[in-house]
C-alpha positions as CSV (number, residue, x, y, z in Angstrom):
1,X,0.0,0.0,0.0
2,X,1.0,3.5,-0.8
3,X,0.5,6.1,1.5
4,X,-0.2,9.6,1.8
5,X,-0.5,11.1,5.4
6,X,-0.3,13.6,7.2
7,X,1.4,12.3,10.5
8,X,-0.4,14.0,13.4
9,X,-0.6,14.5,17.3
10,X,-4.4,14.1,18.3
11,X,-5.8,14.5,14.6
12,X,-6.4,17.2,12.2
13,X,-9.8,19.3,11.3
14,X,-12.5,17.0,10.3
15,X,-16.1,15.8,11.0
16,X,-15.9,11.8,11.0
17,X,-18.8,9.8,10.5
18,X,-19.2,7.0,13.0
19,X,-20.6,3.4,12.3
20,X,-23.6,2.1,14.3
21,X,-21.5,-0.4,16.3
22,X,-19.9,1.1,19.3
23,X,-16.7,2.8,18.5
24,X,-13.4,2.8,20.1
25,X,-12.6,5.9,22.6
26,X,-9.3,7.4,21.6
27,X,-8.3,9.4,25.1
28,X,-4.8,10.3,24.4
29,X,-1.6,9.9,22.9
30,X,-0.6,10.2,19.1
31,X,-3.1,9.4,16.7
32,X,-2.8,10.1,12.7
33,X,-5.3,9.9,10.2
34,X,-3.9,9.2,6.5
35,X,-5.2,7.9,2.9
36,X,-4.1,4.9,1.9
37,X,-4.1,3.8,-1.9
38,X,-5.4,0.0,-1.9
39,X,-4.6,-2.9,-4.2
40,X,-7.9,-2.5,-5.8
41,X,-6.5,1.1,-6.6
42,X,-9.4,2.8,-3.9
43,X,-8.4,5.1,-1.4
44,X,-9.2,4.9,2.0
45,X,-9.0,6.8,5.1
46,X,-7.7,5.4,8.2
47,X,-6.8,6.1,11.7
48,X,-3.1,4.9,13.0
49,X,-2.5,5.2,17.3
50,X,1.1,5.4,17.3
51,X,1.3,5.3,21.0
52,X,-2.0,6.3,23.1
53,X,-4.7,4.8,25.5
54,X,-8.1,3.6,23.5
55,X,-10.5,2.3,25.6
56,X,-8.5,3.1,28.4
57,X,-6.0,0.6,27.8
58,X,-2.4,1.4,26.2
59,X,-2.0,0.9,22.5
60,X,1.0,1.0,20.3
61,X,1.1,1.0,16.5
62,X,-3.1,0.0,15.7
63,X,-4.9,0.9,12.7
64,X,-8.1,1.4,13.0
65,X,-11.2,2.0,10.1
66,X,-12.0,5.8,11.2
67,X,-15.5,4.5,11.3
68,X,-14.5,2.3,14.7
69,X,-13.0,5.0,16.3
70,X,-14.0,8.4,18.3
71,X,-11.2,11.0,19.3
72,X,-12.0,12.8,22.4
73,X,-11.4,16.3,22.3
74,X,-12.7,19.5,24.9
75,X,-14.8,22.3,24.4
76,X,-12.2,25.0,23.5
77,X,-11.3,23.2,19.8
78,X,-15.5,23.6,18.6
79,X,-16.0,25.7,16.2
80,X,-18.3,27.0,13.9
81,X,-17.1,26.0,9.6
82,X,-17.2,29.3,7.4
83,X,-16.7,27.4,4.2
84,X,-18.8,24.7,2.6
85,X,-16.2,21.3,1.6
86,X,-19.2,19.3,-0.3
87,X,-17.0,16.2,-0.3
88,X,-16.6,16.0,3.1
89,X,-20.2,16.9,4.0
90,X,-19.0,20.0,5.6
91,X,-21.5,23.1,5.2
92,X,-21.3,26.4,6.1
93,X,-22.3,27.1,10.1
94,X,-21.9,23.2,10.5
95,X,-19.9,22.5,14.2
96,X,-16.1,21.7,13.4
97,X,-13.5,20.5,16.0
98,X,-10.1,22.0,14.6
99,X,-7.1,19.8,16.5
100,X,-3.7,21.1,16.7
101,X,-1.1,19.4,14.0
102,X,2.1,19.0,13.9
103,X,3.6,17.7,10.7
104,X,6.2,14.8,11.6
């Protein structure tokens, strides 16, 4: 697999859908999310714990479908989106959680 990421520490600005199973709690540590280019030539997005506690448990080096996982974040990162991004299903006035970055 190819990949294109960019590596972060407790993810980047994004609205992720979650899956009606019961998703995996992401407390803390270092978490990236990245595109991955399949065999089938699809992309796909994924989440990576480098090192964090999920579930409250320690976790080193898991991928995860971003679908099976939830990022906790506080209050003081919500937002309000002043652009519309159609592909992601982000509209104007939507709520947006905008995580710090740091490029690795």
């Amino acid at each position: 697999m190819n990949y294109l990421k960019s590596s972060l520490k407790w993810g980047i600005a994004a609205t992720v859908a979650l899956s009606s199973t019961q998703a995996a709690v992401f407390q803390s540590g270092e978490i990236d999310f990245g595109v991955v280019l399949t065999d089938t030539d699809e992309f796909e997005f994924e989440a990576h714990v480098v090192n964090g506690v999920v579930d409250g448990s320690p976790v080193v080096d898991q991928e995860f479908e971003v679908s099976d996982i939830q990022v906790l974040v506080t209050a003081d990162v919500r937002g309000i989106s002043g652009f519309n991004v159609p592909q992601a299903g982000l509209m104007m006035g939507d709520p947006v959680w905008v995580l710090p970055q740091s490029e690795v």
